[in-house]
N, C-alpha and C positions, 0 to 999 in steps of 0.2 A: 504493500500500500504506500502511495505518497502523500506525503501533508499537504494541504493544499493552503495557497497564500490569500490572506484577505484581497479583496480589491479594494478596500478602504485602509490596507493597514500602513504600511512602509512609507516613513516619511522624509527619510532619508536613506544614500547608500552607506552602508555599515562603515565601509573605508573613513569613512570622512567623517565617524567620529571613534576612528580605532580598534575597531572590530574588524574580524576578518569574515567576509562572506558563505566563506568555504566551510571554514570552522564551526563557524553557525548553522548551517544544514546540518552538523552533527547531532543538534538537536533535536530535529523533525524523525531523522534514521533512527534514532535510539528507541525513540516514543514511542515510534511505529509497530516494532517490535510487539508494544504492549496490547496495541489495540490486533496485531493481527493474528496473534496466539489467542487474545482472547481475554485478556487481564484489565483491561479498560473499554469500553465502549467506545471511547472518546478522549480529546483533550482539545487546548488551548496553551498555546506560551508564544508570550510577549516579551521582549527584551527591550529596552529602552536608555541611552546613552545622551550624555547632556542633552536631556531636555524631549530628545525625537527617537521615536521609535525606528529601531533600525531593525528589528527581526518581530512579523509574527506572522502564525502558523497555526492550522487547524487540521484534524485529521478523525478520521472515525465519524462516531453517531453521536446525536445525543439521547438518542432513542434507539436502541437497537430493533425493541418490538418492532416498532411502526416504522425502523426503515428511513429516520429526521437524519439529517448531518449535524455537524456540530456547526456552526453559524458564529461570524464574529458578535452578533447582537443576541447568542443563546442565554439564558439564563441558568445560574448558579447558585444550590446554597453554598451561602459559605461561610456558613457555623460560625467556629472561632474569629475568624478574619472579621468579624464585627465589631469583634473585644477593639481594635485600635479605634475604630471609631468612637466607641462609645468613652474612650480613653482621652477622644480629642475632644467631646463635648462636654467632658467633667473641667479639661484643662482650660477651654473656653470659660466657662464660668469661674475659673479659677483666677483668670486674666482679667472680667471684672468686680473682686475681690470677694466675690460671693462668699467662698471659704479659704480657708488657709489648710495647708495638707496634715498641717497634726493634728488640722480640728477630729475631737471624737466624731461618729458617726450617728451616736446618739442622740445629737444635737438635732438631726432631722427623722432619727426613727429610734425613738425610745424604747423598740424591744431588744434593739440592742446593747443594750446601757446594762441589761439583765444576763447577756452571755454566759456561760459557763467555757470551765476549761476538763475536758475529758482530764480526768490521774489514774489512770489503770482499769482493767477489765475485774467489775463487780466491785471497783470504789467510787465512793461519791466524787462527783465533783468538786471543782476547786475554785474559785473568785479569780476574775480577773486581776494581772498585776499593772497592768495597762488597760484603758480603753483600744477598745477597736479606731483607726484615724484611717482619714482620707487617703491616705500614703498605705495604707497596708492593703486597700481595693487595689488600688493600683499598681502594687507589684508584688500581688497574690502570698502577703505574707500576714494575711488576717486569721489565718486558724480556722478557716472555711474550706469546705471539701465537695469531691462530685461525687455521688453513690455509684458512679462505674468505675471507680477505681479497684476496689473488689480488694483492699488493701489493710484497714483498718476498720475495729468497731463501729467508729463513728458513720464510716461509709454504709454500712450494712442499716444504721439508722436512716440515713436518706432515701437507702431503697425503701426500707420498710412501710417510707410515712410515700412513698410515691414520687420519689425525686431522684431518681437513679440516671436518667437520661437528660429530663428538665423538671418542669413543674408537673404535677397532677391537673389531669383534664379539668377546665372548670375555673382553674386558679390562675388569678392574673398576678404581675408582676407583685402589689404592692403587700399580699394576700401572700405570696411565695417569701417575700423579705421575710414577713410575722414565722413564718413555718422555719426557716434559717434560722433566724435570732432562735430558734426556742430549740435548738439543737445544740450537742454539746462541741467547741471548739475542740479542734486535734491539738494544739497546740498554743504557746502563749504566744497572742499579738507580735508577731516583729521577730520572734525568735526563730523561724523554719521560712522558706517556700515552698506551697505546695498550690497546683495548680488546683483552682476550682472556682466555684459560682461566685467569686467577690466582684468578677465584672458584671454581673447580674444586679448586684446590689451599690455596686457603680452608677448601674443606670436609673436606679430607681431614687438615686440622692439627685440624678440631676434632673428627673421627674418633680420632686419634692423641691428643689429649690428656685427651681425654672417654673413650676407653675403648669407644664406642660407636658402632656402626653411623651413618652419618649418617640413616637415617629412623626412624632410631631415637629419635635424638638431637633431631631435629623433632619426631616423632607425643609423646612423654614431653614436652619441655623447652617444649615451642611450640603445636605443636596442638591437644593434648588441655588446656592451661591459658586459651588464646584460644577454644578452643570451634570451632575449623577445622575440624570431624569429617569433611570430603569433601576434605581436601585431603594428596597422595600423590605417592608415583612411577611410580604405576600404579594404574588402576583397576580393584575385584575384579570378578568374572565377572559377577556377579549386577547390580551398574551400570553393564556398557558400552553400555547402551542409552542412557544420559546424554550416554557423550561424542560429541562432537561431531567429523565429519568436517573433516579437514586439507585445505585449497586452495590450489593455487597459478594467474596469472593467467597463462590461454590466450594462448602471445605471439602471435596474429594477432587473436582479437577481446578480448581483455582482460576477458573473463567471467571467473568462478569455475570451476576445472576441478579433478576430484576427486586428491589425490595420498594413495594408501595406501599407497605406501613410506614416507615420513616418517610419514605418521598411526598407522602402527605401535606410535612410541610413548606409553607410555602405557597400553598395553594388556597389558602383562604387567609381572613387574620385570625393573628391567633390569639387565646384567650391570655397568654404573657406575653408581652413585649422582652424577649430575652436582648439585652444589652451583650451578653456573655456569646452567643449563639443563635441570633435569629434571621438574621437579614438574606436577602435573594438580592446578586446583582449579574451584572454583565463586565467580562473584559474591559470594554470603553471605560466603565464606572469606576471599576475600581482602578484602572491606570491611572487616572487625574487623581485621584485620591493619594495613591502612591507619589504621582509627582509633585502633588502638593505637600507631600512630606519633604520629598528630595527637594524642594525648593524653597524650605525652609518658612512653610507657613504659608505657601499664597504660592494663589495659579490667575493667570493671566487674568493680574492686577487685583482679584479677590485675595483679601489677607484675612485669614481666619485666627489666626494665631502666629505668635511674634516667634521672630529665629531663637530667640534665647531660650522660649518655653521649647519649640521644638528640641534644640538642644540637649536641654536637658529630661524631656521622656526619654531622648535617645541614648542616654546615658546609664549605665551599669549603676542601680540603686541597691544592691545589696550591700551590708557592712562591709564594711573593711573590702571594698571589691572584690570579695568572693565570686565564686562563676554556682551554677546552679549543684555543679557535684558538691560543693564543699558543704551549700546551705540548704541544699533541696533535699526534698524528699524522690530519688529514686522513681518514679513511677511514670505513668503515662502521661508527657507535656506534648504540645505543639512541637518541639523544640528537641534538638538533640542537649547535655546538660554540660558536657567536655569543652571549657574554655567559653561555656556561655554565659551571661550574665541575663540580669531584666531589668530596664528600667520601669517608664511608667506607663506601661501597655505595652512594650513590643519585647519581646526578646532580643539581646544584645550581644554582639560576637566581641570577647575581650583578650584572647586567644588563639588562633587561629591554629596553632601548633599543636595544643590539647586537644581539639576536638580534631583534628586531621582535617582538618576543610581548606578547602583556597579562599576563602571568604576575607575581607577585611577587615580589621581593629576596627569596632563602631559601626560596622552592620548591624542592620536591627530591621528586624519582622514580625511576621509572626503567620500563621495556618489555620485551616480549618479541618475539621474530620471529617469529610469526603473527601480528602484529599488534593484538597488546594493550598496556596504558598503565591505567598509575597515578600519580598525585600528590598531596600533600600541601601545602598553602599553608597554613602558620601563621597569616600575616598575615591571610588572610582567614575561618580558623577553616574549611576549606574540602577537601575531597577528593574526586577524581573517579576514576572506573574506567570503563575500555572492555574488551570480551570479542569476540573475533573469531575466526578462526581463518584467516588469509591470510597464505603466507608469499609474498616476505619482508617486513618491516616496511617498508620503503624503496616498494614500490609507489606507495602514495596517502598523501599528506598527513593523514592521518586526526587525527593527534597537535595536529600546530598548528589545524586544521580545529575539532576539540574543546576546546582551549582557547579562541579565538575564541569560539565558541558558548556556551561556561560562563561567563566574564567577562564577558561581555554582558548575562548575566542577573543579575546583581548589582547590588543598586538601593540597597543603604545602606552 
């Protein structure tokens, strides 16, 4: 099979800002690989060099059923890949002075101010030694968990109350915080990272302090000023021909196998607004998004947020610059954990030798579990996008797969 190219996409020849042409079809060949054994339906990768897209590329379906291609304007969830948005519109309101990042979080939802801290299996709990703060949403070090981790006590509690994947049917975002808070933290405020639903409850402060709906608070604040126009919590009637069907891999031949329970969403609104995991977009959308990170706060003359604040999310916020092995907890991230750091929403490369990657000092991304992946390389003036739709992330290699292939083509 060949990829085939947008006729919208390439806006530049790759030479001319340092890429090599050649080297970059090595991207499309590899891929292809996946979809033609059978291990993706589909993909999408976008590579984009100061400022212009110099490589993208489409191949496969986005339906295998029905026989759809993938389309540069197909639709995608992309789970996680939402956490940085919703990380940009805490930091907006941060910019003007709404809150400050040690603020407790208690301050706009009281049932957190009551937390507990897990101390052992069949002991009671223990009192917080800190409040829960704005800073510990943001680089997943509040003592909040996801019930799929399948890891810890506390996890087996979320599945039990119906929170293993997201919310319980029925339960909206502000209704999901109350069920959070009344769970027992794995650990004390600031002391661990462990990935889970504090982006959730991210979003739900900047519902609370905004006054406003959280897609609301995107489509007005973010969307509609980036020019996102296809990206949502669902997609209307009239374009669910766009999105694209959900897969997960047949455990006996490790094909693409259709799953419409999870593919669900997306396709209506849903009863939470998940900040952490909810949104459906498109390649276009999410590129400006990206480039409006790479460009340090603002795309073509919209400034959302100032170079400093950008900056600094993109900065490694754990103590002492630790990377995630030293502070993390071991388990299922976006992110591989060797030489990486988190600031405030994105994952951050502060190593590049630990984690074996070509990646650069101050890389910072972050995925979603269907198997998408975005990043920002400052140093190389440099951002990439993959669109897929395989859950979970963790299957294939796709992520480091793709970096490999993108740094390789970088000739100046």
């Amino acid at each position: 099979m060949t990829a085939t190219q947008s006729p919208i996409a390439v806006e530049v020849d790759p030479g001319e800002v340092g890429l090599d042409a050649a080297r970059l079809e090595r991207i499309g060949r590899h891929f292809d690989r996946y979809v033609d054994d059978g291990r993706l339906a589909g993909w999408l990768a976008l590579v984009a060099r100061r400022g212009q897209v110099a490589y993208l590329r489409t191949s496969g379906q986005r339906d295998l059923e029905a026989g759809l291609p993938v389309e540069v304007d197909t639709r995608w969830r992309i789970f996680s890949m939402t956490k940085p948005i919703t990380s940009v519109a805490a930091m907006m309101l941060w910019e003007e002075g709404a809150f400050e990042l040690k603020d407790p979080i208690s301050r706009w939802m009281p049932a957190f101010g009551e937390a507990r801290v897990w101390d052992g299996e069949g002991r009671p709990t223990v009192a917080l030694r800190e409040p829960i703060r704005v800073w510990h949403l943001l680089t997943h070090t509040a003592g909040l968990t996801y019930g799929f981790h399948y890891a810890h006590p506390v996890d087996k509690i979320y599945r039990d109350a119906g929170y293993e994947w997201g919310q319980p049917r029925g339960v909206d975002l502000a209704g999901s915080c109350e069920g959070w808070a009344g769970f027992p933290l794995l650990f004390q405020p600031g002391s661990e990272w462990n990935y889970s639903v504090a982006t959730d409850v991210l979003g739900r402060l900047v519902e609370v302090i905004s006054g406003m709906s959280l897609d609301r608070f995107f489509a007005e604040r973010i969307f509609a000023p980036l020019g996102m126009d296809h990206t949502a919590f669902w997609v209307d009637e009239g374009d669910l021909g766009a999105l694209a069907a959900l897969y997960v891999p047949d455990p006996v031949t490790g094909t693409a196998r259709r799953n419409d329970g999870m593919g669900r969403m997306g396709r209506r609104r849903p009863d939470c607004l998940s900040g952490g995991g909810g949104l459906v977009s498109t390649a276009a959308d999410y590129h400006r998004f990206a480039q409006f990170l790479a460009r340090g706060g603002e795309l073509d003359g919209v400034r959302l947020l100032g170079p400093r604040t950008i900056e600094g999310m993109a900065a490694n916020q754990l103590p002492g610059g630790a990377d995630l092995e030293a502070f993390g907890r071991r388990l299922f991230a976006e992110t591989t954990f060797d030489g990486v750091g988190f600031g405030l929403g994105f994952s951050v490369c502060v190593d590049p030798v630990a984690g074996r990657a070509p990646a650069s000092v101050g890389e910072f991304g972050w995925g979603g579990a269907a198997s998408t992946a975005f990043w920002v390389d400052p140093a190389e003036d440099l951002t990439a996008l993959f669109m897929t739709q395989l859950l979970p992330s963790s299957t294939y290699p796709i992520r480091t797969q793709l970096h490999q292939l993108v740094h390789q083509a970088i000739v100046d």
